[in-house]
Biopython code that builds the backbone (N, CA, C, O; Angstrom):
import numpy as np
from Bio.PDB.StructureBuilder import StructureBuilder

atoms = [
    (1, "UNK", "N", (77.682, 42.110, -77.475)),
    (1, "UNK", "CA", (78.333, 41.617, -76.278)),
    (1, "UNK", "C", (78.654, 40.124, -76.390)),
    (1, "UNK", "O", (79.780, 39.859, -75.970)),
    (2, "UNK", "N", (77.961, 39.094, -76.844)),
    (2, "UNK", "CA", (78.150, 37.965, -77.064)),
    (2, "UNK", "C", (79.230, 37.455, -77.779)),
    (2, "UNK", "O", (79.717, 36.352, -77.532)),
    (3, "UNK", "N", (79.692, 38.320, -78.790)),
    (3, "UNK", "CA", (80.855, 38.363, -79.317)),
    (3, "UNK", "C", (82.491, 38.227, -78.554)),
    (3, "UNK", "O", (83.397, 37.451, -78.857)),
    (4, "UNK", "N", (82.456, 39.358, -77.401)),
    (4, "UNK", "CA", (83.587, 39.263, -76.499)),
    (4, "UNK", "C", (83.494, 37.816, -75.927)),
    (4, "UNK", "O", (84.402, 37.002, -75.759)),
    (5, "UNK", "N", (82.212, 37.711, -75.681)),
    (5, "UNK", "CA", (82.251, 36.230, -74.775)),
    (5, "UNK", "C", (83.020, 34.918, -75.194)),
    (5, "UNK", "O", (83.730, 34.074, -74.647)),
    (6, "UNK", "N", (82.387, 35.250, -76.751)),
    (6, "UNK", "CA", (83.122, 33.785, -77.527)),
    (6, "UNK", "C", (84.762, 34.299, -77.327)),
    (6, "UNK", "O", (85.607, 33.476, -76.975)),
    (7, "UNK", "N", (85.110, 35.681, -77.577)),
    (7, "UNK", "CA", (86.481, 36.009, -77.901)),
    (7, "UNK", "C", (87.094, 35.298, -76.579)),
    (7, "UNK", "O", (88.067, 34.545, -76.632)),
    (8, "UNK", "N", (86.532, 35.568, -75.608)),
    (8, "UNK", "CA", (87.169, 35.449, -74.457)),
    (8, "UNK", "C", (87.241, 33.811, -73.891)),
    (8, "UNK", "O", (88.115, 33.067, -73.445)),
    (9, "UNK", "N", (86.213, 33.754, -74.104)),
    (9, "UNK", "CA", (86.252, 31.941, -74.429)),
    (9, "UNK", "C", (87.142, 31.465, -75.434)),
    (9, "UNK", "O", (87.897, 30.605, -74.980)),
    (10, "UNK", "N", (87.307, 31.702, -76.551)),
    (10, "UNK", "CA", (88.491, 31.132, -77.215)),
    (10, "UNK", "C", (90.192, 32.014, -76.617)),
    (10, "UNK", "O", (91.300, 31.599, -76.955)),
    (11, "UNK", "N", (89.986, 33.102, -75.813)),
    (11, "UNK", "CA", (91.418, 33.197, -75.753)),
    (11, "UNK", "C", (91.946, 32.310, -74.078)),
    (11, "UNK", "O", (93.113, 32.229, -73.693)),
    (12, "UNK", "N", (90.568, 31.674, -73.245)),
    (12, "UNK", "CA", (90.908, 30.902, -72.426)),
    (12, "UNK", "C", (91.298, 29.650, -72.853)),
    (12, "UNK", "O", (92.329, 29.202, -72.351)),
    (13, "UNK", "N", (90.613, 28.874, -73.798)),
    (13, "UNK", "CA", (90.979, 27.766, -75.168)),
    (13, "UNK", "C", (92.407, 27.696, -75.121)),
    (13, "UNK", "O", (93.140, 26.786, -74.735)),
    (14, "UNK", "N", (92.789, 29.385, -75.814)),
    (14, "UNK", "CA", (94.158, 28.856, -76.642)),
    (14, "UNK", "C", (95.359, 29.216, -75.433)),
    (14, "UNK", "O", (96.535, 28.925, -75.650)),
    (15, "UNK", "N", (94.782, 30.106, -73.703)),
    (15, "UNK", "CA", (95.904, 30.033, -72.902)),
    (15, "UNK", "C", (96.103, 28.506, -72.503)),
    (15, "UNK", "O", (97.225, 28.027, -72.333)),
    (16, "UNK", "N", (94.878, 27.750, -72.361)),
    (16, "UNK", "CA", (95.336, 26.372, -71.686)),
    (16, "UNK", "C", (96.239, 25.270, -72.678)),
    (16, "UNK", "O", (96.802, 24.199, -72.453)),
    (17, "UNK", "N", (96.088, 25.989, -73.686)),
    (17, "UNK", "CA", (96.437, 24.947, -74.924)),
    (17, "UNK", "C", (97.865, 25.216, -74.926)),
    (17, "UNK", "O", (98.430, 24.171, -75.248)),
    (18, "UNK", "N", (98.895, 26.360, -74.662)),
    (18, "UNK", "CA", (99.841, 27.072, -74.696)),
    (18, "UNK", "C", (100.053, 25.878, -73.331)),
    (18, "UNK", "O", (100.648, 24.802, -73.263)),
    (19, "UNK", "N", (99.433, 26.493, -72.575)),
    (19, "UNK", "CA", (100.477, 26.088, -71.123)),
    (19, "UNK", "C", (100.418, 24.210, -70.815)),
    (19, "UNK", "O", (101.069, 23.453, -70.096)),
    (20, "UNK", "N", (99.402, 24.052, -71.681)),
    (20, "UNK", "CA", (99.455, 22.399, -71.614)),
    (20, "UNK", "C", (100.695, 21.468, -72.545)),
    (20, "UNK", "O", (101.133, 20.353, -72.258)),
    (21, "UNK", "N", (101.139, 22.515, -73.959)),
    (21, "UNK", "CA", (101.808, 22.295, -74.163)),
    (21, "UNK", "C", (103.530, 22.639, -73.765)),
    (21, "UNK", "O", (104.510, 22.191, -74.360)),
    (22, "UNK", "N", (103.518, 23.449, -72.730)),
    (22, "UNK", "CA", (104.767, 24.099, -72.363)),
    (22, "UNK", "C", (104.798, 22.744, -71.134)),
    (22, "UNK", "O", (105.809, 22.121, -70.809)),
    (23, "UNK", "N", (103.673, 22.571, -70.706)),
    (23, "UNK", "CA", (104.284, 21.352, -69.758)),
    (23, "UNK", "C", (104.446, 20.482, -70.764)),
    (23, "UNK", "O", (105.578, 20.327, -70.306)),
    (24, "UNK", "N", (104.417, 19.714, -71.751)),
    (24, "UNK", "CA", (105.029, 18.406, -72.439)),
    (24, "UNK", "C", (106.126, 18.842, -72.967)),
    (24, "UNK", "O", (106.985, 18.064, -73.381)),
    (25, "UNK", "N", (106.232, 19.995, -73.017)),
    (25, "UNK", "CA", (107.906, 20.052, -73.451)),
    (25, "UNK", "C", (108.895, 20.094, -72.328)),
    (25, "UNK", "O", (110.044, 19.654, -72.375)),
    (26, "UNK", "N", (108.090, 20.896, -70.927)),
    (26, "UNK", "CA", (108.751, 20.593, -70.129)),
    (26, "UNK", "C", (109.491, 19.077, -69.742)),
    (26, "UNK", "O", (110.636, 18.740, -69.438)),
    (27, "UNK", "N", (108.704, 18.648, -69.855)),
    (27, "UNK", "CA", (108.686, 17.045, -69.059)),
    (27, "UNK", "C", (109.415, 16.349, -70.214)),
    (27, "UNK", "O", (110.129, 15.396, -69.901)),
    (28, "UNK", "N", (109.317, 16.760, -71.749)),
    (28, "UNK", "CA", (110.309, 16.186, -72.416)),
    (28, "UNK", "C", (111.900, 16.230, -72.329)),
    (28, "UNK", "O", (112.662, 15.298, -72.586)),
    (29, "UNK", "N", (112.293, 17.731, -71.842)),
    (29, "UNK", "CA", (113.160, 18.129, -71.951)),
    (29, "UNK", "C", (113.938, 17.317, -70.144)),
    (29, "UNK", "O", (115.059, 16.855, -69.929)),
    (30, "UNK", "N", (112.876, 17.449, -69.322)),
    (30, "UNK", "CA", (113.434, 16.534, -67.922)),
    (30, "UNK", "C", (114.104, 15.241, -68.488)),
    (30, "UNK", "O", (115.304, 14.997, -68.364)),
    (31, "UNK", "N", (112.802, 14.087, -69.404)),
    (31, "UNK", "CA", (113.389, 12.948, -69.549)),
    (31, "UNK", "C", (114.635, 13.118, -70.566)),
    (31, "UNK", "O", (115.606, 12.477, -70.164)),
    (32, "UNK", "N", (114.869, 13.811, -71.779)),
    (32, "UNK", "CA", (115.886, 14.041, -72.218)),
    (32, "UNK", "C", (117.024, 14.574, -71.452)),
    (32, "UNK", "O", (118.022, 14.460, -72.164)),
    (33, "UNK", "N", (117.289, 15.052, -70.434)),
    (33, "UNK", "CA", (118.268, 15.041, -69.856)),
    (33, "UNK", "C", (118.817, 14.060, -68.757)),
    (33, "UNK", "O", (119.806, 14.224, -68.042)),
    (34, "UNK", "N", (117.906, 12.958, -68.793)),
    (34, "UNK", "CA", (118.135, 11.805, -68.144)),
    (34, "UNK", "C", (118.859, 10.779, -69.273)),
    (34, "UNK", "O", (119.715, 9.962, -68.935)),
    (35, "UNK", "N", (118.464, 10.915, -70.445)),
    (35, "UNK", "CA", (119.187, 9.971, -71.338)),
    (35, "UNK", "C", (120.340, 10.564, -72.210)),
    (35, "UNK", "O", (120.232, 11.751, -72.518)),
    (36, "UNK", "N", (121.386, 9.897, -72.622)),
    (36, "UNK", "CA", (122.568, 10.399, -73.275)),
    (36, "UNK", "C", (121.886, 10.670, -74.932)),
    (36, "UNK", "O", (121.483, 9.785, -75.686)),
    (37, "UNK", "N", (121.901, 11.657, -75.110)),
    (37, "UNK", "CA", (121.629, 11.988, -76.613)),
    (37, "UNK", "C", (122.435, 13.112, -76.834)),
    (37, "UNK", "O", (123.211, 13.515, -75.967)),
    (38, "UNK", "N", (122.266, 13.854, -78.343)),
    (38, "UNK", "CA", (122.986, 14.149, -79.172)),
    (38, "UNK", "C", (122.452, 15.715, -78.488)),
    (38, "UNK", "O", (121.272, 16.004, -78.688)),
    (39, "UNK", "N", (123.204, 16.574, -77.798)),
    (39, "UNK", "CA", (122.910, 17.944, -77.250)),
    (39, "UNK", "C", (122.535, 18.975, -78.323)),
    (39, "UNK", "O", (121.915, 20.035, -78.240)),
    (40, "UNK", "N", (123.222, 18.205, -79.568)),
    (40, "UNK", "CA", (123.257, 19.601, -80.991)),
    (40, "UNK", "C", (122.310, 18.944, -81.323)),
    (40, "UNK", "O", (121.958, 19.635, -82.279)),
    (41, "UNK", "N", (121.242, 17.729, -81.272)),
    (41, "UNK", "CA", (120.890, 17.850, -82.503)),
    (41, "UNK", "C", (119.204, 18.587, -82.984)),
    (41, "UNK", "O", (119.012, 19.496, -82.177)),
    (42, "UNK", "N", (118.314, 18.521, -83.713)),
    (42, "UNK", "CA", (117.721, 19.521, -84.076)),
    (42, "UNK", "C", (116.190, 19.274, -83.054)),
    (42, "UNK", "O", (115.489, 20.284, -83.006)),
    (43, "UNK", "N", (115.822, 18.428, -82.514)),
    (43, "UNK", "CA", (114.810, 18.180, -81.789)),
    (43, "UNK", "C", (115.035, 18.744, -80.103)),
    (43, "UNK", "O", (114.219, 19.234, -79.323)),
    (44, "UNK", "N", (116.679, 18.400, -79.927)),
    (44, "UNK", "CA", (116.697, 18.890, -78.515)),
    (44, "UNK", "C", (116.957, 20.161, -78.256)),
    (44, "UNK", "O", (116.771, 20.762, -77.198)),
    (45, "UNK", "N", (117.677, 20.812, -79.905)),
    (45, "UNK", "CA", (117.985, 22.174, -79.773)),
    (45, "UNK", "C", (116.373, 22.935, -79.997)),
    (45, "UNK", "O", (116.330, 24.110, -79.633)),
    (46, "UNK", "N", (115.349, 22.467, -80.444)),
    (46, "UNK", "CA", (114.231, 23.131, -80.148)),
    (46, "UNK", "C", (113.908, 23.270, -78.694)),
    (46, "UNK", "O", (113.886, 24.315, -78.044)),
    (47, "UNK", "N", (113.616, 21.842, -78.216)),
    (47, "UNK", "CA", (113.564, 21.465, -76.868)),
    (47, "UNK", "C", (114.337, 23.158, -75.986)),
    (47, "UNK", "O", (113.689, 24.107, -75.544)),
    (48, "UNK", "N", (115.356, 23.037, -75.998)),
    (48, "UNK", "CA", (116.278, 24.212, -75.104)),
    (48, "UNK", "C", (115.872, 25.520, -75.443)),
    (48, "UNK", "O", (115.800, 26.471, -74.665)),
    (49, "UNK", "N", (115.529, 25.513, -77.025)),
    (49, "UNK", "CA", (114.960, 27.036, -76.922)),
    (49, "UNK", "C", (113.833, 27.418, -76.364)),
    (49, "UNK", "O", (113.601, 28.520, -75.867)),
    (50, "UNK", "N", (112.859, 26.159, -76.474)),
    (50, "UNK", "CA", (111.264, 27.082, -76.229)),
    (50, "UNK", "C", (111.412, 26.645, -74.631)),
    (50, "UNK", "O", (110.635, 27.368, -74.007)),
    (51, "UNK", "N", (112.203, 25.617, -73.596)),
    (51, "UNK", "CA", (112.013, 26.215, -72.132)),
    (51, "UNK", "C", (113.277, 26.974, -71.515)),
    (51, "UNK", "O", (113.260, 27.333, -70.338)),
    (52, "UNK", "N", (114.194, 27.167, -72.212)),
    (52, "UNK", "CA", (115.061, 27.769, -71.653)),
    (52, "UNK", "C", (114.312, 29.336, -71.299)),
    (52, "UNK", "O", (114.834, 29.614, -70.219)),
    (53, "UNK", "N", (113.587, 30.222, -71.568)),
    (53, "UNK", "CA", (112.923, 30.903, -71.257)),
    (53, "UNK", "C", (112.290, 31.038, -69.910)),
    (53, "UNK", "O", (112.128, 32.125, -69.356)),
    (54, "UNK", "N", (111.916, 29.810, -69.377)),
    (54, "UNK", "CA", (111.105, 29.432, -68.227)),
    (54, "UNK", "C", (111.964, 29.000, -67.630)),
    (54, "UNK", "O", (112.205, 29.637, -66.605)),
    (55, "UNK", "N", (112.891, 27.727, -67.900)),
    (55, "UNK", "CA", (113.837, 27.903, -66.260)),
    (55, "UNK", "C", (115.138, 28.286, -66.540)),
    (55, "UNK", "O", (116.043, 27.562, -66.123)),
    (56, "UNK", "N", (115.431, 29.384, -67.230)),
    (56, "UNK", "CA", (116.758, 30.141, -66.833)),
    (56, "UNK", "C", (116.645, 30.815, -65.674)),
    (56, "UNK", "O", (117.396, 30.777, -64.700)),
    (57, "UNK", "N", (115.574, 31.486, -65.854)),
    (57, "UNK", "CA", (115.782, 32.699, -64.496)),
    (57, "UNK", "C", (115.137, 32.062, -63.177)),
    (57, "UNK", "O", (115.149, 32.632, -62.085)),
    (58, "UNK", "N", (114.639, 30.956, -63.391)),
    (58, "UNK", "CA", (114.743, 29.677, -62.423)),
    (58, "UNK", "C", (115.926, 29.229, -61.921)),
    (58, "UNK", "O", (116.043, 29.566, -60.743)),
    (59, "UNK", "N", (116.765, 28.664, -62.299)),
    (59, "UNK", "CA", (118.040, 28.377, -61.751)),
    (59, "UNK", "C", (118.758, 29.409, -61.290)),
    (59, "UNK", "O", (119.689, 29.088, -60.551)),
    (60, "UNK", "N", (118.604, 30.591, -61.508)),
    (60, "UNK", "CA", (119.706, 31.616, -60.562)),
    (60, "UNK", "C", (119.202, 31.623, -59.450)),
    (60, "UNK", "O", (119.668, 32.538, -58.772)),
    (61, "UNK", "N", (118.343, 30.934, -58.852)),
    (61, "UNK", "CA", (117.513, 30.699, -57.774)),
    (61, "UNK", "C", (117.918, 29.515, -56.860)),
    (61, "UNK", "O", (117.874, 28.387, -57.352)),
    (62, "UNK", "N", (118.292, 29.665, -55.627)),
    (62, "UNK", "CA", (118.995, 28.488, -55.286)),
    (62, "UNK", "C", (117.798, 26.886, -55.006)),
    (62, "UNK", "O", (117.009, 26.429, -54.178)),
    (63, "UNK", "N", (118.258, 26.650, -56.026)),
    (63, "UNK", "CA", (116.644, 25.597, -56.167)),
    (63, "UNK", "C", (117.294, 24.350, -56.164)),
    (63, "UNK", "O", (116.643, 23.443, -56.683)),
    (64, "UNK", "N", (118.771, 23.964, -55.572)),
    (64, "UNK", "CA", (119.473, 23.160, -55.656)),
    (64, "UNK", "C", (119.372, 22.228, -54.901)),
    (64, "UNK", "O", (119.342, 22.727, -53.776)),
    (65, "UNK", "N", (119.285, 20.944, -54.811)),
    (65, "UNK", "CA", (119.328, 19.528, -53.766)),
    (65, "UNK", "C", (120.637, 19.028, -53.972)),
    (65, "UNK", "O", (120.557, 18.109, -54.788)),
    (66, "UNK", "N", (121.830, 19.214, -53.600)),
    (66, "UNK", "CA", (123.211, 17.942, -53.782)),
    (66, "UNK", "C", (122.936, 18.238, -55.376)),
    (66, "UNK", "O", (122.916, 19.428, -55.691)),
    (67, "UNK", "N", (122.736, 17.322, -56.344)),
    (67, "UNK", "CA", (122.774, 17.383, -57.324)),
    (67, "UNK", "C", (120.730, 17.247, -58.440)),
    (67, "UNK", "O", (120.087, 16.981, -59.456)),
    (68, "UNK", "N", (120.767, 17.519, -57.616)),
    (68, "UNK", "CA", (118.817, 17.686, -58.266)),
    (68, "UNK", "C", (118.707, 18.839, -58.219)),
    (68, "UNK", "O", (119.056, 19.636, -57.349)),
    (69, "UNK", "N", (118.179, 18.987, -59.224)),
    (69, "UNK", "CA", (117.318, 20.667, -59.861)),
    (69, "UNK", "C", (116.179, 20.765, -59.797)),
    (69, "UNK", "O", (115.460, 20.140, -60.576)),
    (70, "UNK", "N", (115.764, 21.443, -59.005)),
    (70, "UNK", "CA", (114.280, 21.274, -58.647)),
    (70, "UNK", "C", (113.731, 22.520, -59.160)),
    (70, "UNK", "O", (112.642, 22.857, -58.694)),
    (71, "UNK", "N", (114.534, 23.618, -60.442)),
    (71, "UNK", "CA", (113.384, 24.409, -61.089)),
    (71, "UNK", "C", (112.713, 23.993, -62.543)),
    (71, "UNK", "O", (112.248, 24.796, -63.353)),
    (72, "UNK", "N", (112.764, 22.665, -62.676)),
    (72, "UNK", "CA", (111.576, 22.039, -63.417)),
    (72, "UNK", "C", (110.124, 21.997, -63.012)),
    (72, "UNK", "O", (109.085, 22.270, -63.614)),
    (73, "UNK", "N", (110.425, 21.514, -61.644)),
    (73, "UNK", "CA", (109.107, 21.603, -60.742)),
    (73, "UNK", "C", (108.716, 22.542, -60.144)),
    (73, "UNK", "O", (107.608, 22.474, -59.612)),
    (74, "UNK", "N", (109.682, 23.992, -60.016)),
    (74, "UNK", "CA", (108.887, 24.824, -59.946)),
    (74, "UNK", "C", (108.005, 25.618, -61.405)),
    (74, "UNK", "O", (106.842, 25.968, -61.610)),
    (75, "UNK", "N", (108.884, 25.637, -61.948)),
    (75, "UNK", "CA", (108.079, 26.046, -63.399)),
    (75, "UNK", "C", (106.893, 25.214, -63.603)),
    (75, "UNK", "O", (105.873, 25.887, -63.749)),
    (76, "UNK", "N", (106.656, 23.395, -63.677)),
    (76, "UNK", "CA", (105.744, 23.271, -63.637)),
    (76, "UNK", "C", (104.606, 23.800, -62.654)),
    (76, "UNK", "O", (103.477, 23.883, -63.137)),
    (77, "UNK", "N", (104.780, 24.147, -61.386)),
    (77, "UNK", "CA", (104.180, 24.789, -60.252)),
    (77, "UNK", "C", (103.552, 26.298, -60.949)),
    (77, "UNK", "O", (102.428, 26.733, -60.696)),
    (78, "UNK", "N", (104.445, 26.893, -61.771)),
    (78, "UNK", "CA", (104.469, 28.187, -61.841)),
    (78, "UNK", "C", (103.240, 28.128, -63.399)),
    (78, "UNK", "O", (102.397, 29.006, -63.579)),
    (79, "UNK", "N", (103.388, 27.169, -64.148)),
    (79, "UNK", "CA", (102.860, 27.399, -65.121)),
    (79, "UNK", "C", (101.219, 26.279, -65.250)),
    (79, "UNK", "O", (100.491, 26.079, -66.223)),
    (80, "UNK", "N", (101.139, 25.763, -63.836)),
    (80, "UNK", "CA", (99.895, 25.116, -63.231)),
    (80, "UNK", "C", (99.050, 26.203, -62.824)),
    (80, "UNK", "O", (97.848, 26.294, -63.070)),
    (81, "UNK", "N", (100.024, 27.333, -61.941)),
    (81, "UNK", "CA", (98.654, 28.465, -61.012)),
    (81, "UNK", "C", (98.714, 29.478, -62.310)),
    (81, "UNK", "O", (97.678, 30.124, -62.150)),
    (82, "UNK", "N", (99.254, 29.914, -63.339)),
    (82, "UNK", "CA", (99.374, 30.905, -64.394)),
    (82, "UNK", "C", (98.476, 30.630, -65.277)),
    (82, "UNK", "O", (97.896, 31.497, -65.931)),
    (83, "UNK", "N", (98.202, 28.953, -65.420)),
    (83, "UNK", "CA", (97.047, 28.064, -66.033)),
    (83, "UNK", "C", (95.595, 28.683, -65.844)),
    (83, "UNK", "O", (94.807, 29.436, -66.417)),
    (84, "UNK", "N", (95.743, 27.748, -64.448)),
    (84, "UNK", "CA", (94.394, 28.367, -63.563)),
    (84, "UNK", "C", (93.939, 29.600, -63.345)),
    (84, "UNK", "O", (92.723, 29.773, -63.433)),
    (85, "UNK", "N", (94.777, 30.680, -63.027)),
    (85, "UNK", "CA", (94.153, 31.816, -62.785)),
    (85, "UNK", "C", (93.817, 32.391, -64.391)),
    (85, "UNK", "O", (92.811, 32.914, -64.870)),
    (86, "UNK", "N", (94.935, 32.092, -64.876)),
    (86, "UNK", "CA", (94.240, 33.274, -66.707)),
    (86, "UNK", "C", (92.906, 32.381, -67.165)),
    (86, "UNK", "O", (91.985, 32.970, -67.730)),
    (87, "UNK", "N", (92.829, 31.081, -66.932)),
    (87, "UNK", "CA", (92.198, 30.695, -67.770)),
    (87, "UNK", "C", (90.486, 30.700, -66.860)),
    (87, "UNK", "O", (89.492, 30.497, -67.556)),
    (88, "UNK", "N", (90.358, 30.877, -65.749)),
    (88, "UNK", "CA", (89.230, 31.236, -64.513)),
    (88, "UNK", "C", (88.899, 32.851, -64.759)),
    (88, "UNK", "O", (87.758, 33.307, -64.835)),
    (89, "UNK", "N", (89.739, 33.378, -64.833)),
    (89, "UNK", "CA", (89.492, 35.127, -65.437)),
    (89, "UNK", "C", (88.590, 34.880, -66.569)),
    (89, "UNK", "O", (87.362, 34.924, -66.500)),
    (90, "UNK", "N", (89.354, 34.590, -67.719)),
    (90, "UNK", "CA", (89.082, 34.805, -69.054)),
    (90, "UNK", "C", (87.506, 33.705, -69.138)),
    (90, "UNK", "O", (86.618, 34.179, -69.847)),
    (91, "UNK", "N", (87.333, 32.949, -68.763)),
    (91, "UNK", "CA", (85.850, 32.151, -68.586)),
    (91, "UNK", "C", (84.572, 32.775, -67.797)),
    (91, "UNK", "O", (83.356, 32.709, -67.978)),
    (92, "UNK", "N", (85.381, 33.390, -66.868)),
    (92, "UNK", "CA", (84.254, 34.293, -65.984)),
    (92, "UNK", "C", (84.018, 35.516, -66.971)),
    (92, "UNK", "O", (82.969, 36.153, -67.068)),
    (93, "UNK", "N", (84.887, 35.670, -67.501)),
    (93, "UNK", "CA", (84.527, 36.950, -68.607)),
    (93, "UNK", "C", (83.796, 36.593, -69.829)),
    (93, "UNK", "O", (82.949, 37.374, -70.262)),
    (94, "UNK", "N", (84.015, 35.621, -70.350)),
    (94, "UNK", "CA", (83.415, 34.852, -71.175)),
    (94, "UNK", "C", (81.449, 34.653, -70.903)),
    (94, "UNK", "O", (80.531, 34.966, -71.660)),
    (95, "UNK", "N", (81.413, 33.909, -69.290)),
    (95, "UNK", "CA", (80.122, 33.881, -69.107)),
    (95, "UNK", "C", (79.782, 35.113, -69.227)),
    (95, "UNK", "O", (79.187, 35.434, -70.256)),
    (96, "UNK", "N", (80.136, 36.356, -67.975)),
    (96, "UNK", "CA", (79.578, 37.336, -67.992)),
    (96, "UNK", "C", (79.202, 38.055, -69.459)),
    (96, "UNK", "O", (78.263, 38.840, -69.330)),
    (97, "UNK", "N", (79.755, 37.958, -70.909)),
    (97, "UNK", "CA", (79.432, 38.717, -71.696)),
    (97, "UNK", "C", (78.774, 37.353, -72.608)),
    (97, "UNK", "O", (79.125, 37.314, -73.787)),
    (98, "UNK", "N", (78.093, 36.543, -72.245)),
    (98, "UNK", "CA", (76.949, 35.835, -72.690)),
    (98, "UNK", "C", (77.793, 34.771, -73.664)),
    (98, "UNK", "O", (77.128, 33.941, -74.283)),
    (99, "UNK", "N", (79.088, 34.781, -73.795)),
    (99, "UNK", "CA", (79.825, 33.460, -74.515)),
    (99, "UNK", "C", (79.599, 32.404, -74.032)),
    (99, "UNK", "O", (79.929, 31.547, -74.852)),
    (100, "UNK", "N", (79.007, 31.728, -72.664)),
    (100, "UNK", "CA", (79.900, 30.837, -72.460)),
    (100, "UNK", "C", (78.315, 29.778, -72.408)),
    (100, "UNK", "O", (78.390, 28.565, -72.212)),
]
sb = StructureBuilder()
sb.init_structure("model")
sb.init_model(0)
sb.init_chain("A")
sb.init_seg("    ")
for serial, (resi, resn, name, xyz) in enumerate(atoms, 1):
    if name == "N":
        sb.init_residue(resn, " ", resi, " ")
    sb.init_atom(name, np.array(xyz, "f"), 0.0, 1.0, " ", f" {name:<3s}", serial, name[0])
structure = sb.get_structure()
């Protein structure tokens, strides 16, 4: 049984590690669209692939201010409580099978 515990303890590890890094790309990809740079080139075209995932189907959402986009901040919103809850599961599971 102690075994699941660690498992489960390291798969709470590697969800927060995922979603901690999906927010710095988030927030990279905000300030990069505040500054004029190169749209093709190979850092921002990563940038667009790994959140375009998260706020495409965000923006068909009327999340619009005049000209502010406010589904950055919901995705960060969305990937703060997705944080918390997997990673509060997977720790309580962790204690309960003697990992933690």
């Amino acid at each position: 049984m102690f075994v699941f515990g660690i498992v489960f303890q390291g798969l709470a590890l590697l969800v927060h590690g995922i979603c901690t890094l999906l927010y710095w790309l988030l927030f990279a990809r905000i300030i990069i669209s505040w500054i004029p740079v190169d749209p093709f080139s190979g850092p921002v075209q990563f940038l667009i692939q790994v959140t375009d995932p998260i706020l495409a189907p965000l923006r068909r959402l009327p999340l619009h201010i005049g000209m502010l986009d406010l589904s950055p901040l919901v995705a960060f919103f969305m990937l703060f409580i997705t944080d918390k809850i997997l990673v509060t599961i997977l720790m309580r599971l962790a204690y309960q099978f003697g990992g933690g």
